[in-house]
C-alpha positions as a LaTeX table, in Angstrom:
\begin{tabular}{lrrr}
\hline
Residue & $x$ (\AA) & $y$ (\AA) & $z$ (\AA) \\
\hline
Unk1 & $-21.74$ & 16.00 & 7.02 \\
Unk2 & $-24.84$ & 14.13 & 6.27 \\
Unk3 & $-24.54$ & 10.27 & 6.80 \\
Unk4 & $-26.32$ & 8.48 & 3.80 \\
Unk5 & $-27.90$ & 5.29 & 4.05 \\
Unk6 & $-26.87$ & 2.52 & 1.07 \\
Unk7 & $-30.23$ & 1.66 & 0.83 \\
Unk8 & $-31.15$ & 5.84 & $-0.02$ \\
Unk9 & $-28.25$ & 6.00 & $-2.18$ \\
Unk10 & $-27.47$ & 2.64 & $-3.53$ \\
Unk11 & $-25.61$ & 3.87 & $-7.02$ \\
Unk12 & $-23.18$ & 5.75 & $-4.83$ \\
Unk13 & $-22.28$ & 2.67 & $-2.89$ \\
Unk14 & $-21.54$ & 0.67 & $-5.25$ \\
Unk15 & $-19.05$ & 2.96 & $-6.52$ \\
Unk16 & $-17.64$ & 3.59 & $-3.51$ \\
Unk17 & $-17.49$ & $-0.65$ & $-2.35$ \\
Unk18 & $-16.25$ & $-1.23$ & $-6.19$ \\
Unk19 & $-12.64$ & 0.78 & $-4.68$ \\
Unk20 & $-12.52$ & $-0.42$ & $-1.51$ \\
Unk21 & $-12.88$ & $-3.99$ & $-2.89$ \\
Unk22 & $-10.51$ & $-3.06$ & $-5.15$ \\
Unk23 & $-7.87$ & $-2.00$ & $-2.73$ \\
Unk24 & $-8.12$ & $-4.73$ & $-0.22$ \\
Unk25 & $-8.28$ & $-7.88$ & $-2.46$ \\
Unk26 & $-4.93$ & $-5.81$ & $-4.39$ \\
Unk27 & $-3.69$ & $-6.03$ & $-0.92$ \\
Unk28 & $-4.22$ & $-9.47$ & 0.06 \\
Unk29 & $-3.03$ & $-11.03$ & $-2.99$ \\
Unk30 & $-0.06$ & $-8.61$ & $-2.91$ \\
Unk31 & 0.75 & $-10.56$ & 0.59 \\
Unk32 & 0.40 & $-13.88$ & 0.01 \\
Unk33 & 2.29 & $-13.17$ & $-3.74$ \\
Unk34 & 5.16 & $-11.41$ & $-2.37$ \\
Unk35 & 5.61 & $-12.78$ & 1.49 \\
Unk36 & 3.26 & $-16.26$ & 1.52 \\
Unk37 & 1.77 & $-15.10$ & 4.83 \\
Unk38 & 1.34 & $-12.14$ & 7.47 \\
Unk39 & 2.94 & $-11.87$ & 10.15 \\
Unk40 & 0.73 & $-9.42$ & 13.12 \\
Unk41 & 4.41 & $-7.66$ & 14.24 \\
Unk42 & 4.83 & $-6.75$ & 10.60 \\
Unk43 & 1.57 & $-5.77$ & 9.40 \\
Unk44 & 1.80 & $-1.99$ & 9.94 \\
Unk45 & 5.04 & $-2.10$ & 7.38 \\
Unk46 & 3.11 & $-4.37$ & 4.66 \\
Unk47 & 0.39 & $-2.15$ & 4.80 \\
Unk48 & 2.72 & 1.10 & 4.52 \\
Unk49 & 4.62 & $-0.48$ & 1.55 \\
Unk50 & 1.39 & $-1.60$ & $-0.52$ \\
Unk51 & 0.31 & 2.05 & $-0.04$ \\
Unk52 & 3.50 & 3.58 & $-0.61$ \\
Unk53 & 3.27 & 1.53 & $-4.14$ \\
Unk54 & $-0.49$ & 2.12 & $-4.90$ \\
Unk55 & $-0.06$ & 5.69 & $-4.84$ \\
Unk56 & 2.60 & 5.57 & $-7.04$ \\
Unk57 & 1.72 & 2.74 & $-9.88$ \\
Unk58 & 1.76 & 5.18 & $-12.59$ \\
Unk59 & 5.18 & 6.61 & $-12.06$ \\
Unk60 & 7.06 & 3.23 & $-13.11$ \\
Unk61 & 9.41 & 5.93 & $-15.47$ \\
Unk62 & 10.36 & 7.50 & $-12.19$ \\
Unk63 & 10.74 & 4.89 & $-10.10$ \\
Unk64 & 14.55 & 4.26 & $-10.86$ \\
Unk65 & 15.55 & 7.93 & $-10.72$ \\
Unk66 & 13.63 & 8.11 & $-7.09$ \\
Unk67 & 15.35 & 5.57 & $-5.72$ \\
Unk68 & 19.18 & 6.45 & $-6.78$ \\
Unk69 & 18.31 & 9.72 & $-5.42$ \\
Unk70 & 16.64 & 8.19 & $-1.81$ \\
Unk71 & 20.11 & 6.00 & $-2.13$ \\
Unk72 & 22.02 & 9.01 & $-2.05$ \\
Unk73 & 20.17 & 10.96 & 0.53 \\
Unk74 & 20.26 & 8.54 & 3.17 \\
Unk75 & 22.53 & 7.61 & 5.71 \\
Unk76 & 24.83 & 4.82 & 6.40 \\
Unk77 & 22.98 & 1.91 & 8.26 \\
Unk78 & 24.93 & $-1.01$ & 9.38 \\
Unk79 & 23.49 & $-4.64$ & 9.48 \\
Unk80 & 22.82 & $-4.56$ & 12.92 \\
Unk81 & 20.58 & $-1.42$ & 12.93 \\
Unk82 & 18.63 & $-2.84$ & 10.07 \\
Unk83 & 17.89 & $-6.19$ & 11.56 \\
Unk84 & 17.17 & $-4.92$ & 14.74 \\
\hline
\end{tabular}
């Protein structure tokens, strides 16, 4: 695959920044909205969540179906196992 410079190709990086910009200030104001800070041990689970609900923004009529049917599909997890 060729690697293209920004200065060569400068209308194809913008559109490419414009959704990466996109994505990470979505992100960061999804943090400090929903938890008011970051914590380093939990960063691999914030980022999993924001793109677990990213990819699926449009399916808000779903959304209540999927997760009574996830509720029903998983297993029993006491308190202790969760809070671990």
């Amino acid at each position: 695959m060729d690697q293209l410079s920004y200065k060569e190709h400068p209308a194809k990086t913008q559109k490419h920044l414009k959704w990466i910009n996109l994505l990470t200030s979505n992100l960061k104001r999804g943090l400090l909205s929903t938890y008011h800070g970051c914590f380093p041990k939990y960063r691999k689970a914030y980022l999993a969540e924001f793109a677990y609900r990213f990819n699926r923004r449009y399916w808000s009529g779903q959304a209540f179906d999927r997760l009574l049917v996830a509720c029903i599909q998983s297993k029993h997890a006491p308190l202790k196992e969760i809070t671990k």
